[in-house]
N, C-alpha and C positions, 0 to 999 in steps of 0.2 A: 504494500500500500504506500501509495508516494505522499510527505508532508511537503504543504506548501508553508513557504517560508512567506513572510512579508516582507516587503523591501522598504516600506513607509511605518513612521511613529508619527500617530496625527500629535498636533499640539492649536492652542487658542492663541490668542491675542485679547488684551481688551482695555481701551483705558483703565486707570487704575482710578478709586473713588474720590481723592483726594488731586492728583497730579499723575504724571506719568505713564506706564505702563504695567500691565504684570500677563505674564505668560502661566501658561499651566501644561502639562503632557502628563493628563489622568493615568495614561498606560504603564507610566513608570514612576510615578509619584514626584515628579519636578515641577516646583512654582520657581517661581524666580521674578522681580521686577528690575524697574531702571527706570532714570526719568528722562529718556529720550529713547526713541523705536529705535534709534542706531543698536545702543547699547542694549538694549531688550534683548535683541538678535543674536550679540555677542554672548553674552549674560546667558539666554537659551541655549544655543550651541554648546558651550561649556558647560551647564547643567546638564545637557542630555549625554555629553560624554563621558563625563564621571559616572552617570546611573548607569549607563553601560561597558564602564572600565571593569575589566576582570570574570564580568559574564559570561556564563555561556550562553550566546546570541541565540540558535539553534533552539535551544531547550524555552528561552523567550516567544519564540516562533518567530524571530527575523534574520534574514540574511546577512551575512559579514559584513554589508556596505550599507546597512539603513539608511535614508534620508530624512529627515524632519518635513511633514506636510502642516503651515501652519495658517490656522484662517484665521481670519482678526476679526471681530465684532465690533461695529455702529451702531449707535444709535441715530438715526436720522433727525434732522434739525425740523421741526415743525415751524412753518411759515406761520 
């Protein structure tokens, strides 16, 4: 029986309540903020590689080369 691996760790976006941003990746328990989207990105990246430093990826159910898929959330401006 063949397992498929994943090659994607979804993750969020969303302003943060106060200022800023904060990121979240449910799948691997990483929050993370920053007060600028630059550093959100930076900040995520490096959280998601430490949660999967030392793992076995495999046994995760992702592929050696995962990617981060991240959507961000809006609230729309009412006119």
């Amino acid at each position: 029986m063949a397992v498929w691996l994943q090659h994607t760790v979804a993750a969020i976006a969303r302003p943060g309540d106060e200022s800023g941003y904060v990121a979240e990746c449910p799948d691997l328990g990483v929050i993370t903020e920053a007060d600028t989207f630059d550093r959100l990105l930076a900040n995520l990246k490096e959280a998601v590689a430490l949660a999967l430093d030392g793992e076995d990826l495999a046994a995760l159910g992702l592929t050696p080369d995962p990617v981060v898929i991240l959507t961000m959330e809006l609230v729309p401006e009412h006119a």
